[in-house]
C-alpha positions as CSV (number, residue, x, y, z in Angstrom):
1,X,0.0,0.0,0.0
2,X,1.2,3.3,-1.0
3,X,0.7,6.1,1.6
4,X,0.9,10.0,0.9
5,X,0.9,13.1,3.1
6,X,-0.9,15.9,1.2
7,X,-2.8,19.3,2.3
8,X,-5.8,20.5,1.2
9,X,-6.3,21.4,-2.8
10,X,-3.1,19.4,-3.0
11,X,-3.9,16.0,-5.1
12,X,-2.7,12.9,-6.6
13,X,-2.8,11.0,-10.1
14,X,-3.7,7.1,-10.2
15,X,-2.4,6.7,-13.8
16,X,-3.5,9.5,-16.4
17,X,-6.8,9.5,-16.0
18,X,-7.8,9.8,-12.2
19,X,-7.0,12.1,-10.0
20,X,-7.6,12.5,-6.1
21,X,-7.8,15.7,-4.4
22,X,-7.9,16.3,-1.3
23,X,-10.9,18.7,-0.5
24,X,-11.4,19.1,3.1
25,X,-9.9,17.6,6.8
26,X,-11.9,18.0,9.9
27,X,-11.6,16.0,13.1
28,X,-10.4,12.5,12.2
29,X,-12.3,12.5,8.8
30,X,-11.0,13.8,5.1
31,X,-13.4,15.1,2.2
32,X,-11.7,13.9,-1.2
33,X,-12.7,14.6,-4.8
34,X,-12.1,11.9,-7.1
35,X,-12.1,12.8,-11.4
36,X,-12.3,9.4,-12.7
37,X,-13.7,8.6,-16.2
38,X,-17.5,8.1,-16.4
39,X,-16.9,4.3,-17.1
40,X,-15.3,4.1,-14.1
41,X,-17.0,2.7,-11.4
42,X,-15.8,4.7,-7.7
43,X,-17.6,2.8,-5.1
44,X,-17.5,3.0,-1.1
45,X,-16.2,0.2,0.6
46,X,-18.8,-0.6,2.5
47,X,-21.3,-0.3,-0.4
48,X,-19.2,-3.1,-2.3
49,X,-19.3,-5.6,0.3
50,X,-23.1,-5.1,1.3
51,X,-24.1,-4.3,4.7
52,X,-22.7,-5.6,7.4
53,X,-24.2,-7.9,10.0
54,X,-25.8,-6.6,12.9
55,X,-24.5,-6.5,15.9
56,X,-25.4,-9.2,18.2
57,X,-28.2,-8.3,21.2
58,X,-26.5,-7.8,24.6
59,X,-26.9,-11.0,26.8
60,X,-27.8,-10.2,30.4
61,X,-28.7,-13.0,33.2
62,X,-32.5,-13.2,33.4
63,X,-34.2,-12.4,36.8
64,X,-37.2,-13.7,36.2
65,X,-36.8,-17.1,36.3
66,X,-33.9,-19.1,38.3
67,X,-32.9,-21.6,35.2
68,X,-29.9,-19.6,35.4
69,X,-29.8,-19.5,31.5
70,X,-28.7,-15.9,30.0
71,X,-31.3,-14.5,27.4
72,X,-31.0,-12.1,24.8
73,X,-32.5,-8.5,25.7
74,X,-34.1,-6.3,22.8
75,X,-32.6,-3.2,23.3
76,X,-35.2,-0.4,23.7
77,X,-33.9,1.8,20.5
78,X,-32.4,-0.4,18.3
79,X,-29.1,0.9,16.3
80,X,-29.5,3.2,13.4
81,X,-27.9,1.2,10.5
82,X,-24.3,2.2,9.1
């Protein structure tokens, strides 16, 4: 893996015919541009691999009962999806 430092409006080339820019850093993030040819597909990671799973339900020991087996609990507001 190639890794670059660059500031903003500075950019890259990936051949001749793409070229990265780097548009914006806040925080831990970065806002890149990308010029790519049209019949080049740019997709996000997580877009190309489908969503992920969800995350399991915490377990908790349940008092109800004394069967001593741990249950899963629905959490009251399930997570917003990623």
């Amino acid at each position: 893996m190639l890794v670059l430092s660059r500031k903003v409006g500075e950019k890259f080339w990936i051949g001749d015919q793409i070229a990265i820019t780097v548009v914006r850093i806040s925080g831990g993030g970065v806002r890149i541009g990308i010029d790519a040819p049209e019949d080049l597909a740019v997709v996000r990671e997580e877009l190309r691999h489908g969503p992920k799973a969800p995350a399991p339900l915490p377990v908790r020991a349940d008092t109800d009962d004394n069967d001593g087996v741990a249950t899963a609990e629905t959490p009251k507001h399930p997570p917003k999806p990623r």
